[in-house]
N, C-alpha and C positions, 0 to 999 in steps of 0.2 A: 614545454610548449614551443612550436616550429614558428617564427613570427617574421613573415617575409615584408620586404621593403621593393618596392619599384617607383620608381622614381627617386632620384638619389642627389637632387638638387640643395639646395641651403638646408630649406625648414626637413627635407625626408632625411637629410644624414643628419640633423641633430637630433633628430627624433628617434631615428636609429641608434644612435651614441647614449639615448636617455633608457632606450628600450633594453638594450643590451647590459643594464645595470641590475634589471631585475633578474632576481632567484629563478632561475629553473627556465631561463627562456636560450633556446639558441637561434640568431640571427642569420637571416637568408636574404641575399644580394643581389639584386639585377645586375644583369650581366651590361648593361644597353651601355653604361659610362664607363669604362674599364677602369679608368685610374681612378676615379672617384671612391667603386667599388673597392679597389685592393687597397687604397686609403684607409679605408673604413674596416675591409676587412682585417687591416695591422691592428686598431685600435676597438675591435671587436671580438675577433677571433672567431667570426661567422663565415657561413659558405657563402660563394657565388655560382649563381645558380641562371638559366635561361627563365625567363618570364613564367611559359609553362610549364618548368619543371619548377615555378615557386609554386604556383598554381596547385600543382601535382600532389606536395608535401607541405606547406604550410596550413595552420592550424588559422591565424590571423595574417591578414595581406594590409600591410597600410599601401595607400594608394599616393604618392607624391607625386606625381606628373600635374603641367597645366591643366588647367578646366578645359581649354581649348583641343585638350590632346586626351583628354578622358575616354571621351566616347571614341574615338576610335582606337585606342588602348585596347580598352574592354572587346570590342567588337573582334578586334584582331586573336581574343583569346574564344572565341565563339562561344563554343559550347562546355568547354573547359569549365570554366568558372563555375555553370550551373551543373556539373556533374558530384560537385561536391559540397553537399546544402550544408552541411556544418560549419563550413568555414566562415570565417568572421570577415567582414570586408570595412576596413575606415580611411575614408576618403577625406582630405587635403583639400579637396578641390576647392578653391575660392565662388561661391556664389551655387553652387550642381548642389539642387537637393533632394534630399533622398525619394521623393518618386522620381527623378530624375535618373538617379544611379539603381532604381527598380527595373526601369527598362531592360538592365542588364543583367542586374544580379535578384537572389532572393532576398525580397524586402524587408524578410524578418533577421537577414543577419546581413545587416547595412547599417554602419554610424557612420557621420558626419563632424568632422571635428575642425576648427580653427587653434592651431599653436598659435605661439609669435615666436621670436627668433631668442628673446632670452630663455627658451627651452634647453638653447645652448651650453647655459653655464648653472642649469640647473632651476631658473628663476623663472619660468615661463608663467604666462597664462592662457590657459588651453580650454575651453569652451566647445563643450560637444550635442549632437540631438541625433535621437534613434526614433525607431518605432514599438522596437521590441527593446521591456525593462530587464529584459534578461540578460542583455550585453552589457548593460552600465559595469559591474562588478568589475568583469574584464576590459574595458575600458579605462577605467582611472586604475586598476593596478597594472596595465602596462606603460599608461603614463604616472604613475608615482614618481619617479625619478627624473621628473623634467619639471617640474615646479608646480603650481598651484591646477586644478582643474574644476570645470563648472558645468555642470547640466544645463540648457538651455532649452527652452519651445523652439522648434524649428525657427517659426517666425518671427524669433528675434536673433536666428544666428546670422544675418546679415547685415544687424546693428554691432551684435557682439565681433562680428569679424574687422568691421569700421573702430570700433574702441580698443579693442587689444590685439586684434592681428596687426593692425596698420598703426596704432596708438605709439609702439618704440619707433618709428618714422620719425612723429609730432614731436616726440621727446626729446627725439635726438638733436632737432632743428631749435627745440627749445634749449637743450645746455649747447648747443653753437653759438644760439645769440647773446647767452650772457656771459659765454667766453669770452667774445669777441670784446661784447663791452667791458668786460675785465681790462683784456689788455690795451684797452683804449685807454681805457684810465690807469694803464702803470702796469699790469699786473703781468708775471709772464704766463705764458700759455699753459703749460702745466699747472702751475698755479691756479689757475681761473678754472682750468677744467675740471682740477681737486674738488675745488670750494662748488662750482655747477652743481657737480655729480653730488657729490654728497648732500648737498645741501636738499636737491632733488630726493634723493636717496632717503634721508634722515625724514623730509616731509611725509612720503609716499608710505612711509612705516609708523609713520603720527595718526595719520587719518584711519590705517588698517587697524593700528592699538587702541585709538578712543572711541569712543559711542559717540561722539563730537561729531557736530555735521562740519563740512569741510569751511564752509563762510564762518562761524564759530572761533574757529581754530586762527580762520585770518584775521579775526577781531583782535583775539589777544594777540596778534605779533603789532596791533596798529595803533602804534599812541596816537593823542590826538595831536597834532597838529605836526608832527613826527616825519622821520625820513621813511618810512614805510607808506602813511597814506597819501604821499607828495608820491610817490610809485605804482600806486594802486589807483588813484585818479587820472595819474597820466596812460596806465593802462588803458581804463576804463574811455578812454579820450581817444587810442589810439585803435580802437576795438578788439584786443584782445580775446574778450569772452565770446565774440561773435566770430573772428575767426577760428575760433579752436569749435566751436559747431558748426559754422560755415564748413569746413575740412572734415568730419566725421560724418554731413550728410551727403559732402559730394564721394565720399568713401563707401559708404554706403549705395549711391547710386550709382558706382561702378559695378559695385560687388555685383549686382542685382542685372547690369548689362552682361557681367562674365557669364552668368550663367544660360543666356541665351543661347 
């Protein structure tokens, strides 16, 4: 299978790099970033090719450019595109949905998918929605190799891109703060980062293995009158759970102006 990439920004080369793992695919490169491209092509061993000549020979196009630069992307490939109805087209694009990316392509071979960036190191969560149930298969077996993946109704891929496309952002700014307070209290920076991460890490992997709802889980870590719920009140004091939804509705309300 011929699976080209254009756009070759953060999330299309790590997706490229996950793509390229799979049996029997060979990788095809926009030519538009050169060093990007022969980056990717040492560590794929795929061609670089002009746009339409991916257009040309690719069996699947993931589409990685801006939302803002989609359509005239597309546009610029005119008629190209719809010359060749078999091809698979999955589009990146933050907030464009697929009747949106119908205007240009044929609607029955159009997915819509949101990575995050831990696709990178194999760990992602990828969240996709089509029209046609016939691309699913080819879908999560070119993303197998990039972490976790999820079917979604259109009309919740604007939430799901707000939780786990933008979600490693929230994360990250969450093990900074309690980095920070590590080493405020003594700890040194790697240290703190250690205990963060994993600590983040070890939880994240508690809630996926138990049938335990996540409030549940926070009960048993909370004696009573304990240094845990002396931390969980001052949370709750200093609005913790309000900004962590406050932050994935205005994520959300972006997504949803991208795609204007």
């Amino acid at each position: 299978m011929k699976v080209g990439f254009i756009g070759l920004g953060n999330m299309g080369s790590a997706i490229a790099l996950a793509v390229a793992k799979v049996a029997g695919v060979e990788v095809l490169l926009s030519h538009h970033n050169q060093a990007r491209a022969a980056a990717l092509q040492a560590q794929t061993g795929g061609r670089i090719l002009s746009n339409s000549d991916i257009v040309q020979e690719a069996d699947v196009i993931f589409l990685g450019v801006k939302p803002h630069l989609l359509a005239p992307l597309l546009e610029s490939l005119g008629g190209t595109a719809l010359q060749h109805s078999s091809t698979v087209w999955i589009s990146m694009a933050a907030g464009i949905s697929l009747e949106q990316l119908a205007q240009y392509l044929p609607a029955s071979q159009v997915v819509r998918i949101m990575p995050n960036t831990p696709v990178a190191i194999g760990q992602g969560m990828t969240t996709y929605a089509l029209t046609n149930p016939e691309l699913a298969d080819v879908t999560e077996q070119l993303l197998s190799q990039s972490g976790q993946v999820k079917r979604v109704d259109e009309k919740l891929m604007d939430a799901a891109t707000a939780l786990a496309g933008c979600g490693p952002a929230f994360v990250y700014q969450w093990i900074e703060a309690m980095m920070d307070a590590g080493v405020a209290h003594g700890l040194s920076a790697d240290d703190a980062k250690y205990l963060a991460a994993q600590t983040l890490l070890g939880s994240a992997q508690m809630v996926l293995e138990s049938s335990k709802h996540p409030a549940q889980l926070r009960q048993e870590v909370t004696s009573p009158g304990g240094s845990t719920i002396a931390g969980v009140v001052k949370l709750e004091k200093e609005g913790f759970r309000y900004a962590i939804m406050a932050a994935i509705k205005a994520a959300i309300k972006r997504t949803r102006q991208l795609g204007k």
